[in-house]
C-alpha positions in Angstrom: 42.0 14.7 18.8 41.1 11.4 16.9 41.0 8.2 19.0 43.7 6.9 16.9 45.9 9.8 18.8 44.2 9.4 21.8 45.3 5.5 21.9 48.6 6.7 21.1 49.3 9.2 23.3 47.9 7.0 26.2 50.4 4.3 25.0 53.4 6.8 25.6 52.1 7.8 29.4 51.9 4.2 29.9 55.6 3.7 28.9 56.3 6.3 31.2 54.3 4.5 34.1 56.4 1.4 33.1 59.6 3.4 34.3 57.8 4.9 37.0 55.4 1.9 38.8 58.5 0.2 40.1 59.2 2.9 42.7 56.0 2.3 44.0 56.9 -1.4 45.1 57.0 -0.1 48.6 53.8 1.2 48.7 50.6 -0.5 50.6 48.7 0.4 47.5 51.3 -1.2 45.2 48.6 -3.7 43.9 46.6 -1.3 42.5 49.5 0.4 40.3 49.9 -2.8 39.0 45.9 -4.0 38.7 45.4 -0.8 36.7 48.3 -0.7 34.4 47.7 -4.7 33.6 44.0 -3.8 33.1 45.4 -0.8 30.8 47.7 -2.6 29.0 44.8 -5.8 28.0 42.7 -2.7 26.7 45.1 -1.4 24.2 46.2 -4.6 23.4 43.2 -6.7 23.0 40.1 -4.1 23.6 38.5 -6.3 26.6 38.4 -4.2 29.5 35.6 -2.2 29.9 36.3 1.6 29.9 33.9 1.5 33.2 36.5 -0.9 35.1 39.4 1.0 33.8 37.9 3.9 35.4 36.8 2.3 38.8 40.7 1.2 38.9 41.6 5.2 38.3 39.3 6.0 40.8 36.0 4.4 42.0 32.9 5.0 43.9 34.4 3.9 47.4 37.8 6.1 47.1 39.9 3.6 45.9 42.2 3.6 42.8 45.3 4.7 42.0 43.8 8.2 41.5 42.9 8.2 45.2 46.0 6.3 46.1 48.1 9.7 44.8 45.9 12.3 46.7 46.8 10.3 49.7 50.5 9.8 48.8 52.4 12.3 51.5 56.1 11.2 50.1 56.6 13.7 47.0 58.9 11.0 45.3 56.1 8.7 45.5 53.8 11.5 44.7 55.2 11.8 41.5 55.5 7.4 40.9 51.8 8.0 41.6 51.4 10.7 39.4 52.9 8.9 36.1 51.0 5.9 37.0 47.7 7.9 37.5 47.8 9.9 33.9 48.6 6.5 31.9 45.6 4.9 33.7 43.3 8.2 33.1 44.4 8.4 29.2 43.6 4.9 28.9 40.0 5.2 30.6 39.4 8.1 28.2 40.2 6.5 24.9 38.5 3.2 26.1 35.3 5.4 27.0 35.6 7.2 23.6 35.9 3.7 22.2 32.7 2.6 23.4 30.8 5.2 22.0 29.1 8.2 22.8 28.4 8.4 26.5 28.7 10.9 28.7 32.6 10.8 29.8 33.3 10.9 33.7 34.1 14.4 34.4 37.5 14.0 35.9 38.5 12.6 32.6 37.6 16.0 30.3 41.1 18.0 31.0 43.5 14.6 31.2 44.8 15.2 27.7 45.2 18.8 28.5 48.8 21.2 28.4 48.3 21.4 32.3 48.2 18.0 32.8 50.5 16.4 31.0 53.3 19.1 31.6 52.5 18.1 35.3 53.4 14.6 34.4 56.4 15.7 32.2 57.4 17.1 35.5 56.7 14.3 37.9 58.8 12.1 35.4 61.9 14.4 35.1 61.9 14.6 38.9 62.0 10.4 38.9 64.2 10.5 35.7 66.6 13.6 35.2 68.4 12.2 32.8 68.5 14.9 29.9 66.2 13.5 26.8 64.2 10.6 28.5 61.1 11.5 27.4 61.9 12.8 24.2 64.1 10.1 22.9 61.1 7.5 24.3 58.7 9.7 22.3 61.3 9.1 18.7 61.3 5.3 19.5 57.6 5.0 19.8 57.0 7.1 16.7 58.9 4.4 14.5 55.8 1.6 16.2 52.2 1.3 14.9 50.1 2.6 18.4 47.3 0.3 17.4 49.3 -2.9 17.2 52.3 -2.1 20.2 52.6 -4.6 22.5 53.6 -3.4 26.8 56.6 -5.5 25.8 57.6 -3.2 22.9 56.8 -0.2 24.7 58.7 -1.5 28.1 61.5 -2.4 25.5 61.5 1.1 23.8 61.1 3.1 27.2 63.8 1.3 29.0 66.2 1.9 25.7 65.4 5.4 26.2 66.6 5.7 30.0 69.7 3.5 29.2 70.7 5.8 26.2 69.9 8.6 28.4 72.1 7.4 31.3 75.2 6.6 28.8 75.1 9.5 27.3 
């Protein structure tokens, strides 16, 4: 996979987390949901977060992270909140380490862009969202965007258009 399609495919998990962080709200580790996806979202925008920080906000040395925030998560809905946040935050920590050149890449990162993975994900979301053609109609919308000049607005804008169409139809 080229970075260019890494970046891109970490864009559309993002979107997804954009739908799915807001369930979370309840959460005591709410703040890092939204630490990590901010963090994420000045990386693919502007390329100024360090793929080291991006990690340590997927999981760090001490435990703490969203990563370790959805082991810990006991309420499956939330589980699965946790889950969509979690794979947006790991793409982006991938690409950004890629970006940055060869070094050796954490080892919890080597299978995120793998089948099992992201089906898991695709699953978490459709139990959040089961709404027929979410995903897929998100996935259309994004195609029709650059992924090395989207803005979290645009993709906030393109996922949310995809749930509404999804709902009205």
């Amino acid at each position: 996979m080229t970075h260019q399609e890494l970046v891109e495919k970490a864009v559309y998990y993002l979107g997804l987390a954009e739908l799915a962080h807001p369930r979370l709200a309840a959460s005591k580790d709410y703040s890092y949901a939204l630490r990590a996806l901010d963090a994420c979202w000045r990386w693919i925008e502007c390329k100024d977060v360090s793929a080291k920080t991006i990690y340590d906000l997927y999981f760090d040395d001490e435990g703490y992270g969203v990563g370790a925030s959805m082991s810990a998560e006991h309420d499956r809905k939330l589980w699965h909140a946790w889950c969509c946040v979690t794979t947006g935050v790991a793409m982006v920590a991938h690409a950004a380490y890629r970006y940055e050149g060869p070094v050796l890449l954490p080892a919890d990162l080597e299978g995120v862009d793998l089948p099992e993975a992201t089906d898991q994900t695709a699953d978490s979301f459709r139990e959040l969202f089961p709404m027929k053609g979410v995903m897929e109609n998100y996935y259309t919308k994004l195609a029709t965007v650059s992924g090395s000049s989207i803005t979290r607005s645009q993709a906030r804008d393109l996922v949310f258009t995809a749930l509404r169409d999804a709902v009205l139809n």
